[in-house]
Every structure is written in C-alpha cells, then in structure tokens.
Residue, then its C-alpha position, 0 to 999 in steps of 0.5 A: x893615388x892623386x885623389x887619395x892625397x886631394x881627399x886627405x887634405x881636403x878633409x884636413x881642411x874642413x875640419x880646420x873650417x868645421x872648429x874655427x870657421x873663418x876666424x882670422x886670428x887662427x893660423x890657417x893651414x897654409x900651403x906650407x904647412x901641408x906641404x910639411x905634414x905631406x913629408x911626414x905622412x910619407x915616412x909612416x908605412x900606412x902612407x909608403x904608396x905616397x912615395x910612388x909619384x914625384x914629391x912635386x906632383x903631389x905638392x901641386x895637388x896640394x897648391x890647387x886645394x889651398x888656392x880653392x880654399x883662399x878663393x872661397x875665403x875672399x869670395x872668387x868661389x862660392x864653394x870651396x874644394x870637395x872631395x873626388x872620387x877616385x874614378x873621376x880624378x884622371x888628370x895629373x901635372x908634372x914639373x917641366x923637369x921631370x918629362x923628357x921629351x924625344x922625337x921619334x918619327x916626323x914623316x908622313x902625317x902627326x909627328x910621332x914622339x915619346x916622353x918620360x912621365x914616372x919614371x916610364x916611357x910613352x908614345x903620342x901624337x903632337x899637332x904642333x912644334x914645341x917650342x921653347x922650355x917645357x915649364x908643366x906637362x899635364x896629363x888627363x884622361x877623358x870620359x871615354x879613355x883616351x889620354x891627352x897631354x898639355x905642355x906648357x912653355x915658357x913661349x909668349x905665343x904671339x902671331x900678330x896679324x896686320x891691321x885692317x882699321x875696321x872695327x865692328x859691333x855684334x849681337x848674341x840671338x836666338x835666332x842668328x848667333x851673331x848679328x855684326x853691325x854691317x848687316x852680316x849674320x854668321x850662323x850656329x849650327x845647333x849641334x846638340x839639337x841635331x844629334x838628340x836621337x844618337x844621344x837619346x839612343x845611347x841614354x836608352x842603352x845604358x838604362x838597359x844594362x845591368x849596374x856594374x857590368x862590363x856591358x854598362x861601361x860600355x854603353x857608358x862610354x859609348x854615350x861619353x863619346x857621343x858627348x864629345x863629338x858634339x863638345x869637339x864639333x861645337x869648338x871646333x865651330x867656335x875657333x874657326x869664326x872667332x878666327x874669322x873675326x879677329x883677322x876681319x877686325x881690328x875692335x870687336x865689340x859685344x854686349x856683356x850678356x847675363x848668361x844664367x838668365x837667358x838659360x833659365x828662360x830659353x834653357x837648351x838652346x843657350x847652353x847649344x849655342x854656348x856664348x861664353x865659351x865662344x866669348x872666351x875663344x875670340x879673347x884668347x885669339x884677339x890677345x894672340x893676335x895684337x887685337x882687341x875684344x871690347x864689352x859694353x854694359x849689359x844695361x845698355x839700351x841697344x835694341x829699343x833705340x833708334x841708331x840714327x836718331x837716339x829715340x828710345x821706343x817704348x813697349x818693345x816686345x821681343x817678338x818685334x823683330x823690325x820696326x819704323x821709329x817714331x821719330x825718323x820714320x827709319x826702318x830697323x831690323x832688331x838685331x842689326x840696329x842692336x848691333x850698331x849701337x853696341x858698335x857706337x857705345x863701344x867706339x865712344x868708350x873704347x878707353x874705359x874699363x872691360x866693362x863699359x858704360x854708355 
C-alpha cells in the first residue's frame, strides 16, 4: 500500500517536471500541497484502502519524495526518486506516538517485548535497552523475510571514553587493509572472495528453476541469505576494528580516497574490502565516543615522499613496495612512510576543514 501511495506522488511529480522543468517561477508542489491532495484522494472510494494505515505514515512517505526531489533540484542527488515495486518496498516508519511498547520476558538470554504497530500486537527480540522517548519506529523487512525493527530516541548517546594522547596516521591497500604509521598493519578478510563457491552454488540453483515458481523463491532466498552472511560478517569486521582504534586513539587520520576510481581498476576486491562503510563506522563510534576522525587531500603526496627528509621520489610505480630515498639513503616500507606523512599533514592541519590540504 505504501508503494502505491510513493508511485502516485512520484508520478505526480514527473509529470509537474515533464511541463515545467526546473522553472522557478512555477510553484512546485510542495510537500504541503500533497499532503493536502493525499486527504482528498482518501475521501474518493477508489483511494478508501488508503485509510487502512496511519495518516502519519503516508505523509513521511510523502516528506522522503519531496526531500529527493529538492535534493536532485539543488544538486545533492543526481537523480530524483523513482517508482518502487511493490515487492521491493518493504520498509515503513511510524510516529513515536503510534507504537506501544511493553516488556515481556527479561530472563534467560535477548529480552523478549511486544509492540503495538497498526493497530496489532507483535513479539520481538531487542538487543539493547530503550532508553528515553520513542520519537520514529521503522519497520523493514530484508531480502530473505526476516522483519527488523529500528527505534529512534531522543537520547544523545554519548559514551565518552578516556583519553590516551595518542593520535596516529593510516593508509587504505590493497594489500594490507590498513597500515597505521606505527608499523602495525590490521588485516581484511576477504569475506566475498571466501564464500564465492556457496554464492556461485546458489546463482546455479536459481538459473535452474522454473520463473515464477515456488522452487525459484526459494532459491532466491537461499542466495539473499548467503549475501547476507557475508554483508553481517564484513560489518561485523568493520565495528569491531573501528572500535579498536577509537579506544586506541585519540586523532585518526585517513586519506580522502577516490573510491569509484579504485573500483573501475582493481574492481572486486575494493568493493570486498568496503572503505567507505568502514569510513562511515569509525566516524559514528569517534562522535560517540568525544574523539576525532580527520581526512587529508587525496592530492596529498603520501607514498613518493620521503618522511624524513621531504624529498619527492620520481617515477614511482605501484609495484614499489620498499625503496631507499635519494637523498637520506632511509629505507622506506610504502605503506608505512604513506602513513606517516598522512600522520604529519593531518596533525600540522588538525584545525582545518574535513578535508584538509597539505
């Protein structure tokens, strides 16, 4: 039902855009408006199955589409919203209001509670408390079936942590996932690469099955829950060493990496190792925890210059993995000197922007 309301206004939308285009002078239609015509179509009785879920659930539908649309407008997106099928639209959010939430059981192992959506009751498992006041509740299901529920409150979440007065300097590779400019190098399994056999199995298995049958969904889920396992173990990687660092570290500093580039040319194995996601982890558990992540210019010289000297080494291939500089006769581990000069650039210009120059 959800999806029939997001394709309504979607088309509504495109065909505003198809007449006018990005005319300013033409009143767009604002969330506002839409929300006005959503209580109109209601009162029509081809719409009355539009009165079934909550009147707040479909005007945040409705919010997310003009957010897209002002989005693609002032160049944040580079496309606007798009029509969903209605078996790929599987999430819902709900006003804090509208759930109730009570406990159930808290002995043995997850707690077990039961919460109010629609109208119905439901059990599920938390894995934490809930603390303070429930602002949106979102309810998604996932590829294989399973349902998952998200809580937002209006808690800050801080769990500061205490300082060490360390701060440290890392390098993304191939090779080693991170270099840290004290020697240590922390590793990636490569958790895709290792289950390629189970995922090519179940690809074999669904090619094998008739479309539309009862055998083919299953095959379909059975590959969407290999796909997770690895999605679930390759997170699961990711929170714990960005844990690792935060608590070791006061400064991390990383290189601001173009990460479409390094996927058209080493391609598998940068979207295996997943930088960004890792990226966007250790931000969250640094702003947790009062501490700092800090990115350099990805212009930055980091691997051809010597840490000691500041000499820039000439014709330096990428299969160079130690060299001597020219001018100080130091030996040099790539990864290692790269990291220590993103360590210097970041500490000389820890006060700059998010992106810092050298």
């Amino acid at each position: 039902m959800i999806a029939h309301v997001h394709n309504h206004f979607v088309a509504l939308w495109q065909r505003h855009y198809r007449i006018y285009g990005e005319d300013e002078d033409y009143k767009r239609p604002s969330c506002y408006r839409m929300i006005k015509h959503l209580t109109k179509l209601k009162r029509l009785a081809k719409y009355q199955h539009w009165t079934l879920p909550y009147s707040w659930c479909l005007q945040e539908c409705i919010q997310r589409i003009d957010r897209g649309w002002q989005n693609f407008f002032e160049g944040r997106a580079k496309r606007p919203p798009k029509f969903r099928s209605r078996h790929k639209y599987k999430s819902m959010t709900f006003d804090g209001s509208q759930v109730k939430i009570e406990t159930v059981d808290k002995t043995g192992g997850c707690p077990v509670a039961k919460i109010r959506i629609n109208r119905r009751w439901f059990r599920f498992w938390y894995s934490r408390p809930i603390e303070g006041n429930i602002k949106q509740v979102t309810v998604k299901k996932d590829a294989v079936g399973d349902w998952f529920i998200t809580i937002t409150t209006d808690t800050e979440g801080l769990e500061p942590a205490p300082k060490t007065g360390r701060t440290a300097g890392f390098d993304f590779g191939l090779k080693d996932f991170l270099t840290c400019s004290d020697g240590t190098k922390y590793q990636s399994p490569e958790f895709y690469k290792e289950s390629m056999k189970a995922i090519q199995k179940a690809y074999r298995g669904v090619s094998r099955k008739v479309k539309g049958s009862n055998q083919r969904k299953k095959a379909l889920k059975h590959l969407a829950r290999q796909h997770r396992k690895i999605s679930n173990q390759r997170e699961d990687h990711h929170w714990k060493l960005a844990l690792e660092l935060v608590r070791k570290f006061d400064v991390c500093y990383f290189e601001d990496l173009c990460l479409k580039g390094m996927q058209r040319l080493w391609g598998r194995k940068v979207s295996d190792y997943a930088f960004g996601d890792f990226m966007q982890k250790i931000k969250w558990q640094a702003q947790k925890r009062c501490k700092h992540v800090v990115q350099i210019d990805r212009w930055t010289p980091t691997s051809k210059v010597c840490h000691a000297c500041g000499q820039i080494q000439m014709f330096f291939d990428l299969s160079v993995r130690d060299w001597s500089c020219h001018n100080c006769s130091i030996s040099h581990n790539r990864d290692i000197n790269a990291a220590i000069n993103i360590h210097k650039v970041g500490a000389s210009t820890f006060s700059g922007g998010d992106v810092r120059l050298a």
